[in-house]
C-alpha positions in Angstrom: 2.5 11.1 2.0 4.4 11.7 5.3 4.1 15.6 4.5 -0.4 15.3 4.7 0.0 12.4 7.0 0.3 12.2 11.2 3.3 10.5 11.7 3.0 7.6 14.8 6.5 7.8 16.7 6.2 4.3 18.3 4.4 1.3 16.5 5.3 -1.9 16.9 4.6 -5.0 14.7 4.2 -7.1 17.5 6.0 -9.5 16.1 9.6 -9.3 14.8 8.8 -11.4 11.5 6.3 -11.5 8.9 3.5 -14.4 9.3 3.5 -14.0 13.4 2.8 -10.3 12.8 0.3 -10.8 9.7 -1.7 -13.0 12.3 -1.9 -10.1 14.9 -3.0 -7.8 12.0 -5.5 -10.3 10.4 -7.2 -11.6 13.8 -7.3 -8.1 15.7 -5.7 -10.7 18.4 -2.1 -11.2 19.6 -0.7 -14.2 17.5 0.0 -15.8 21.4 -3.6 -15.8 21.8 -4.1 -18.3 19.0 -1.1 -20.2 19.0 0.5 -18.4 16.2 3.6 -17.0 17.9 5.9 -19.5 15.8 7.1 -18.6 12.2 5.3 -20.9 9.6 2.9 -22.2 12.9 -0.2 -23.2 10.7 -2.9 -23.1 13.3 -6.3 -23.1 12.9 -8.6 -20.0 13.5 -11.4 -20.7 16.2 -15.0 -20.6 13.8 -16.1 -17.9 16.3 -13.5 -15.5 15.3 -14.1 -13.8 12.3 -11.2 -12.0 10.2 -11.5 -8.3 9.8 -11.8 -8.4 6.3 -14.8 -10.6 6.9 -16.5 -8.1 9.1 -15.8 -5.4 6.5 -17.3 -7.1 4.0 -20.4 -7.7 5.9 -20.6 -4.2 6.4 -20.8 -3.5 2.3 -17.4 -2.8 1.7 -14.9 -4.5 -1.1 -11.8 -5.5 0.1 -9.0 -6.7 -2.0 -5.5 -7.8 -1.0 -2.2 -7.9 -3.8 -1.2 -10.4 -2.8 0.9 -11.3 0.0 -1.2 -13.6 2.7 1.5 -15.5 4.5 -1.0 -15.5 7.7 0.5 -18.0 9.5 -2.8 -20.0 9.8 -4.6 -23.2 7.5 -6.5 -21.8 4.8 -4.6 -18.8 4.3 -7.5 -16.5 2.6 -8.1 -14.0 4.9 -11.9 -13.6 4.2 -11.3 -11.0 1.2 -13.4 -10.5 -1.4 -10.4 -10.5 -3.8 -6.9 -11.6 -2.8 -4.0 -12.2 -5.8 -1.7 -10.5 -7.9 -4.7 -8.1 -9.7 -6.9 -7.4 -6.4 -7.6 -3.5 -6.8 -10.4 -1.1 -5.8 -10.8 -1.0 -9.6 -12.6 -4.8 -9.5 -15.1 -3.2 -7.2 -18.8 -3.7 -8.7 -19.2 -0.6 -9.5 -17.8 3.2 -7.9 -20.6 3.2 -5.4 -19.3 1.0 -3.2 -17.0 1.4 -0.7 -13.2 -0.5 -0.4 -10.5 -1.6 1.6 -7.6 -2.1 -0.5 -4.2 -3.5 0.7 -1.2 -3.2 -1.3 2.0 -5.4 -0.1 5.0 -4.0 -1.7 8.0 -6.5 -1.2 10.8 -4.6 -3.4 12.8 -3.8 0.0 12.2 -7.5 1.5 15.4 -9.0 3.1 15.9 -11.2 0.0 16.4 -7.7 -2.3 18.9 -6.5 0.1 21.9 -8.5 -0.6 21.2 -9.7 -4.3 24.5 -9.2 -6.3 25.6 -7.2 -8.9 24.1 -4.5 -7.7 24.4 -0.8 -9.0 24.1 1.0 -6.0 22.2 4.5 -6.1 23.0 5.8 -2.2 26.9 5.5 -1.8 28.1 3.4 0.8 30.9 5.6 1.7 27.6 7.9 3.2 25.1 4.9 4.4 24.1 5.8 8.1 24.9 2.6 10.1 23.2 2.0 13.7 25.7 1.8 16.5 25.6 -2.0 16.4 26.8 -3.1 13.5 30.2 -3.1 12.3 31.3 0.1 10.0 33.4 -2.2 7.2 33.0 -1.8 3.2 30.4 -5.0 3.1 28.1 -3.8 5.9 28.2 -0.7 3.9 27.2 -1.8 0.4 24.2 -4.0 2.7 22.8 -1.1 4.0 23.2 1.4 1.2 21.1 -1.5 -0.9 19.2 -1.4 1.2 18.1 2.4 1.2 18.1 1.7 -2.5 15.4 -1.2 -2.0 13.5 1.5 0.6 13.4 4.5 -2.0 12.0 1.7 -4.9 9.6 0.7 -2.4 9.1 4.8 -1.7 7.9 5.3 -5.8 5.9 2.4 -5.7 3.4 3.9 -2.8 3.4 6.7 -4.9 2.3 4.9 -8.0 -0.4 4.0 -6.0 -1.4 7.3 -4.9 -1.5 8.7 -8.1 -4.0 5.5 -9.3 -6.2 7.2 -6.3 -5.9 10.4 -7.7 -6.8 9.2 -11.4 -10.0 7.2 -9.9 -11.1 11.1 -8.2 -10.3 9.1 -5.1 -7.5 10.5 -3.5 -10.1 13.6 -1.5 -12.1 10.5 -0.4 -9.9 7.6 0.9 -8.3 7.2 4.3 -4.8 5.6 3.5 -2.6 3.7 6.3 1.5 3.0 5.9 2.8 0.8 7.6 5.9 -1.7 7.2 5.8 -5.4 7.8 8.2 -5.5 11.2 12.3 -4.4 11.2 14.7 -3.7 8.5 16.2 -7.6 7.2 19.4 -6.8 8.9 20.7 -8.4 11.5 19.3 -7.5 15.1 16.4 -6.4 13.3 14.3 -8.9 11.4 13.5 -12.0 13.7 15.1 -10.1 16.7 12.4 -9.0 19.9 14.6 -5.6 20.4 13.1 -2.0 19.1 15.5 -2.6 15.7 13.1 -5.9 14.8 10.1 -4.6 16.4 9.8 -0.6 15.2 7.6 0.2 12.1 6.6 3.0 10.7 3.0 4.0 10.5 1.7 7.0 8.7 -2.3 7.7 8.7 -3.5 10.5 6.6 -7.3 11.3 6.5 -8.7 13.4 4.3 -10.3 17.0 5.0 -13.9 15.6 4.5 -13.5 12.8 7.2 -11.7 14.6 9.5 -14.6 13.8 12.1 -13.2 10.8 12.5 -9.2 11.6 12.8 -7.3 11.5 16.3 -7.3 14.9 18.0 -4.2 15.5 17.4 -3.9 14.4 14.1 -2.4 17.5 12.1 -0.7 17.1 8.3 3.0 16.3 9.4 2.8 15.9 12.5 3.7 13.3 15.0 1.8 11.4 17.4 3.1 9.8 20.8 0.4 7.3 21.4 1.4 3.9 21.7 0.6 1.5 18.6 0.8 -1.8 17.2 0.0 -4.1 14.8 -3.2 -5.5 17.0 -5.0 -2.0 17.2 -5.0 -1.8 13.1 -8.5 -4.3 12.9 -10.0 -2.3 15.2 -9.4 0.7 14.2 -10.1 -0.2 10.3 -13.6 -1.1 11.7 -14.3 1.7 13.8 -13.1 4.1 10.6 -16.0 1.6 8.7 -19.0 1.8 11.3 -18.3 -1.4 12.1 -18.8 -2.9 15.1 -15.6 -4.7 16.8 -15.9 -8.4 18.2 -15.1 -8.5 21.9 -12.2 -10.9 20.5 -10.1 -8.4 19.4 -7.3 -7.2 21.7 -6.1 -4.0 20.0 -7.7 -0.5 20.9 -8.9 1.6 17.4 -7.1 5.2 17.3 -9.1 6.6 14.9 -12.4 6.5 14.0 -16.3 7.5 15.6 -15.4 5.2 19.0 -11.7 6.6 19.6 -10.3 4.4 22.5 -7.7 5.1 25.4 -4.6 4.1 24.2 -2.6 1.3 26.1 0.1 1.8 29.0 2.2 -0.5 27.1 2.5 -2.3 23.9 3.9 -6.2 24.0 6.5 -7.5 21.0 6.9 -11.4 21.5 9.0 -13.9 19.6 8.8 -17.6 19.1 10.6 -19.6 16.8 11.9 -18.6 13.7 11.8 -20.3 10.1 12.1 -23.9 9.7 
């Protein structure tokens, strides 16, 4: 996928954990903005502001979500059309009608990394370690698991894929990558440094839509704009024809409307768990 895909060198989640992020992402607003800065905050959403899978849905697409919500807020159902452990494109009405499909793949989440026994795949002996953690034989067998939990993850996304491919899909659908926030290591997960807030974000678009790709979007390249979890609304609805709520805080980088990107992106962290 990275190989057809432009490559974003800096995206951030925002927020170093999972539900503050998922707010940012949901909302098109910084989870600060609505209270939702606090792990497990359960705010309420203001009735004026509408969810982007709402908006999409007004615009005549069929979204579907498998199945991870964890939005941080009361309700908890995002405003899709389908959201649970079967949501596909598949459950569409019929092929005519366009989709937003997200697929949350939690093979490499935290609690996978450190599960024992474990047959490891990627020896520890060669497991690159970052600078800041301690090169011993457990920290080793942590983060070789964990490449282990990343290349599952890695098959999964292309299970997917090939679905697309099956369905006649694959020359017709814009597909995003992204990770949920830092690795579940520590520093990293929970943490407001680069190692918690760094994700990878891949965008490939296909030859027939390339109208509406970043001008310097290229198959395997990389892009320098600054991104983050808040620009992903609007730029799902600008890719959609969509128009964005003045609400939203992020800045689309792709679609008809293209916007400047930002002089700097924001990571924030309130509390954390329980």
């Amino acid at each position: 996928l990275a190989k057809k895909s432009l490559r974003y060198k800096t995206c951030w989640s925002n927020a170093p954990v999972c539900a503050p992020a998922r707010t940012t992402i949901i909302s098109g607003m910084y989870a600060t903005s609505l209270g939702g800065q606090h792990m497990r905050s359960g705010i309420k959403i203001p009735t004026q502001v509408k969810l982007y899978p709402q908006l999409l849905r007004e615009s005549g697409y069929y979204t579907s979500n498998r199945s991870k919500t964890d939005y941080n807020f009361d309700g908890e159902g995002g405003g899709w059309n389908e959201s649970g452990r079967n949501a596909h494109w598949r459950n569409r009405p019929n092929d005519e009608t366009p989709f937003f499909s997200v697929f949350n793949l939690t093979v490499s989440h935290e609690s996978k990394i450190r599960s024992r026994p474990h047959q490891w795949k990627h020896d520890p002996a060669d497991a690159p370690l970052p600078a800041y953690h301690p090169d011993t034989p457990e920290v080793r067998k942590d983060w070789a698991q964990y490449y282990d939990k990343v290349s599952e993850m890695d098959a999964q996304v292309g299970e997917i894929l090939t679905q697309l491919a099956a369905d006649n899909l694959d020359d017709s659908t814009i597909v995003f990558y992204y990770g949920d926030h830092g690795s579940g290591m520590p520093r990293s997960k929970r943490w407001p440094f680069n190692s918690g807030l760094s994700v990878p974000l891949l965008l490939h678009i296909p030859e027939r839509f390339l109208s509406l790709a970043p001008p310097e979007y290229e198959a395997g390249a990389e892009s320098k704009r600054l991104t983050s979890f808040v620009d992903l609304a609007p730029t799902a609805l600008n890719l959609a024809g969509a128009t964005t709520p003045r609400n939203m805080q992020g800045k689309a980088f792709a679609g008809n409307q293209i916007e400047e990107p930002a002089k700097y992106i924001f990571g924030f962290r309130g509390r954390m768990d329980e």
